[in-house]
N, C-alpha and C positions, 0 to 999 in steps of 0.2 A: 472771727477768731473765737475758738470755744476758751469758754472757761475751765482751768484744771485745778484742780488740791492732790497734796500727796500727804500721806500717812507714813511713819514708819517705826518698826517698833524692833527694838535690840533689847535682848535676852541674855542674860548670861548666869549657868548655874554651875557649881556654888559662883557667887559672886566677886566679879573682877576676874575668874580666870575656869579654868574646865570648858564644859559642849558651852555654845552660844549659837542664838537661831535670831536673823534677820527677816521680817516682815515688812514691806511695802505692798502700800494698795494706792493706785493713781485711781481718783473720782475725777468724773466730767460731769460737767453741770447740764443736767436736762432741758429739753425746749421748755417743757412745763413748769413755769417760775417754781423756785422753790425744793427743789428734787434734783438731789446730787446722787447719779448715781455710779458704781462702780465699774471701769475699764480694762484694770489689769491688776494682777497680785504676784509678786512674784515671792520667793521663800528660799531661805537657804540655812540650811545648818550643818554647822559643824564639829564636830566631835573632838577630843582629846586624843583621841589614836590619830586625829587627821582625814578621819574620812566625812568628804562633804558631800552634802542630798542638795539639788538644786529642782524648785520645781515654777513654771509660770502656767496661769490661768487668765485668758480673754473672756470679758462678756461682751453680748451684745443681745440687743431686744431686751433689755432689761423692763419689768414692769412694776405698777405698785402694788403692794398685796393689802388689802383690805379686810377687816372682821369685823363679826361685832356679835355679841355676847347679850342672852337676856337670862336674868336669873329669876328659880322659879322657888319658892319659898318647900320645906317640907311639910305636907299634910299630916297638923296636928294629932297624934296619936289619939284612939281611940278610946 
């Protein structure tokens, strides 16, 4: 059985009443200990005239992204 977490984030401007936008994002937890990565988002907002924007987004093949940075001093002016 996978492991799941869910996120969800309510919006509302001005505050307590006008547009309000709903954000959920379901994580499953990757085979790789440690690495929760994201499944689904979905999104919804809605307006004070009444009109609402619905949208969802699937991933899959998620990977990890890696960097790494070497910093190089500025040659002393002449």
């Amino acid at each position: 059985m996978a492991t799941e977490l869910r996120t969800n984030l309510r919006v509302t401007w001005p505050s307590g009443r006008g547009t309000f936008a709903i954000i959920t994002v379901d994580f499953e937890q990757d085979a790789r200990p440690g690495i929760w990565a994201p499944k689904r988002m979905s999104e919804q907002y809605n307006s004070v005239t009444g009109q609402t924007t619905q949208g969802t987004a699937s991933y899959a093949d998620v990977r990890r992204f890696g960097a790494s940075v070497r910093i190089v001093p500025p040659e002393p002016p002449n």
